[in-house]
C-alpha positions in Angstrom: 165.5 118.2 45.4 162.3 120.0 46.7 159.2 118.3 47.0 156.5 118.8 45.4 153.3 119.9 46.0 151.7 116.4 46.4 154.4 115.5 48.8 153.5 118.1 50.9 150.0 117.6 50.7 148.9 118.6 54.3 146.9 115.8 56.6 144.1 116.4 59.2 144.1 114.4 62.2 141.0 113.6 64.3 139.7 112.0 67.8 138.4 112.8 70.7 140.6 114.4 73.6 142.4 111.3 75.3 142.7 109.2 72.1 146.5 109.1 71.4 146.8 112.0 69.0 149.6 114.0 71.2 151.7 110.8 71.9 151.1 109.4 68.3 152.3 113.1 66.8 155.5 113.1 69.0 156.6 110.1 68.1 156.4 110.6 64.6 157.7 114.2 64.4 160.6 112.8 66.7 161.3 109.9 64.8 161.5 112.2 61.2 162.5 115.4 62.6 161.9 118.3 59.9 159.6 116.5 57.8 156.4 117.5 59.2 155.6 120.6 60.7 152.4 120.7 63.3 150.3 123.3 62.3 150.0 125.2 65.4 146.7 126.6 66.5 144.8 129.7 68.4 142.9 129.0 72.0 141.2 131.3 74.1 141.9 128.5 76.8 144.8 128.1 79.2 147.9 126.4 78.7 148.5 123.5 80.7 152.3 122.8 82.3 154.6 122.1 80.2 152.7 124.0 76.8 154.7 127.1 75.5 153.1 130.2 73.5 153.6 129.5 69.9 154.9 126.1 70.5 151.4 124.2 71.4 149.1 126.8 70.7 148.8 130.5 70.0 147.2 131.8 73.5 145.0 134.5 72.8 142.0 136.3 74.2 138.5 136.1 73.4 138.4 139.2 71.7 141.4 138.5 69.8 140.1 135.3 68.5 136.8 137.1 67.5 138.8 139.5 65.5 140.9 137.0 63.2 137.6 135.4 62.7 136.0 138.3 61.6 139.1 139.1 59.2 138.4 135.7 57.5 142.0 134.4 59.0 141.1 130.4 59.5 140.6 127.6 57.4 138.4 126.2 60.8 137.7 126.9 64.4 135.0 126.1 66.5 134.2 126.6 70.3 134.8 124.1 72.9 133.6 124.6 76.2 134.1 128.0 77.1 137.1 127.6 74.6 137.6 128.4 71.2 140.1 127.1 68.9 141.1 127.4 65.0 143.4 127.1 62.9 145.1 129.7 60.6 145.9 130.1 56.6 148.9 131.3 57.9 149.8 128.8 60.3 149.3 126.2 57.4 151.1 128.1 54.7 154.1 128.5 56.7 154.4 124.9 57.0 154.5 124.3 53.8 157.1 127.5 52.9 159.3 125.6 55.2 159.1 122.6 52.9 157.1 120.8 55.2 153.8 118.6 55.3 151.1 120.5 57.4 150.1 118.1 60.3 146.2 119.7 61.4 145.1 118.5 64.7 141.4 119.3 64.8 137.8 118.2 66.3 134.7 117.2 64.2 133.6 120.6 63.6 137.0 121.2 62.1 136.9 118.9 59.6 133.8 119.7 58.3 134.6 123.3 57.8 138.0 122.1 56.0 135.7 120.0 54.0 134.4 123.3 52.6 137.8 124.6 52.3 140.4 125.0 49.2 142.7 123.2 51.4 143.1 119.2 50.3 144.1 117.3 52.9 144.3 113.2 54.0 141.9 112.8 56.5 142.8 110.6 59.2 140.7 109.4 62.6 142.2 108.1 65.7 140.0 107.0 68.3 140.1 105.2 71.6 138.9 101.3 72.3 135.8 102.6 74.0 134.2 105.3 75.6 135.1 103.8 79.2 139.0 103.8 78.1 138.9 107.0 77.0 137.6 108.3 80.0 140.1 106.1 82.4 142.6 108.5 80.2 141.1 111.6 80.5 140.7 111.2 84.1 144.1 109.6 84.5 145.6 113.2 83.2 144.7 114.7 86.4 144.4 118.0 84.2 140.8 118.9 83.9 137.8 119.1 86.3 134.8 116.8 86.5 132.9 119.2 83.9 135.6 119.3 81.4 135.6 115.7 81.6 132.2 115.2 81.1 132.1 117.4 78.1 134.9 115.8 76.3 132.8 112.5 76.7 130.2 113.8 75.3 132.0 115.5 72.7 133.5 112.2 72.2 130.8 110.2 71.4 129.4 112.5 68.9 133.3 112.3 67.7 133.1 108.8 67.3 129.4 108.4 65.1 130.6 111.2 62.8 133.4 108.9 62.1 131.8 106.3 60.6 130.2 108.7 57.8 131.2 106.7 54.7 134.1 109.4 52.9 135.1 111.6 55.8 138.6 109.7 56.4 140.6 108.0 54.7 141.8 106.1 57.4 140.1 104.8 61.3 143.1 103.8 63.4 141.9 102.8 67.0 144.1 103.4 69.7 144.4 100.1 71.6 147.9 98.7 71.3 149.8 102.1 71.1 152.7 100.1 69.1 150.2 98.8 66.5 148.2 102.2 66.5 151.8 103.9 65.4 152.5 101.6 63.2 149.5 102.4 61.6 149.7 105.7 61.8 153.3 106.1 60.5 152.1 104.2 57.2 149.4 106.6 56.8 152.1 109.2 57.7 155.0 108.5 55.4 153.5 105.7 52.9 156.4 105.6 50.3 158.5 104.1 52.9 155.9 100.7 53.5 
């Protein structure tokens, strides 16, 4: 049997860069393999080891990223840094022609412009134990330079307040215990098996 369209009903996951979301996603999309399908978004930024074209991200150029901006192709992006990022109607709406729920990993700015949307997602935030743990993380990564790092902690913080405006998310997990954090996030996840 198919499932409907409120079983597929796409859900937006939020938090700073270092809180969990990548290992939290994995694990889920590991532990119910072709259930969900990560929506997979443009960069203008590099990929790091291990990231593959069309896999993590679609790697484009600045001016490639301007133009699907300008041709109304995203439900959100936002700049970064240098970087920009968004995420495509497309990208979503194949998802869901795959019989899939649409897992949206995006920042603050993200989810306000998916706010404004016609797109109806859960909104879920995942966020560190504190500011000085997610910056142990970031720098334990070893991936980005002191700058980058600075910026993401600042971007974090801001992360963090917008979080606690009353409506935004359904759900605040915090990302101390990573057992109790999945455990969390799975029920949010897949609710009609709690």
């Amino acid at each position: 049997m198919a499932p409907t369209a409120s079983q597929l009903t796409p859900i937006v996951i939020s938090g700073p860069s270092g809180s969990g979301k990548s290992t939290l996603l994995n694990r889920l999309l590991k532990e119910y393999p072709g259930r969900f399908g990560f929506s997979c978004s443009h960069t203008t930024r590099s990929p790091r080891p291990g990231e593959q074209d069309g896999r993590d991200y679609h790697f484009t150029t600045k001016e490639t990223f301007q133009k699907l901006v300008g041709e109304g192709a995203f439900i959100e992006h936002a700049q970064f840094g240098s970087n920009m990022y968004g995420t495509s109607k497309k990208a979503v709406e194949d998802i869901a022609d795959k019989g899939q729920i649409c897992i949206l990993d995006i920042e603050m700015e993200g989810v306000k412009q998916v706010k404004q949307s016609s797109l109806k997602p859960r909104y879920l935030s995942l966020q560190p134990p504190s500011v000085e743990i997610l910056e142990q993380r970031l720098r334990g990564r070893g991936t980005d330079k002191e700058e980058s790092i600075l910026q993401r902690l600042a971007q974090a913080k801001n992360e963090l307040e917008f979080a606690k405006t009353p409506g935004v998310f359904e759900k605040v997990i915090v990302n101390d215990d990573l057992e109790k954090a999945y455990a969390e996030f799975k029920a949010f996840c897949v609710p009609e098996e709690q």
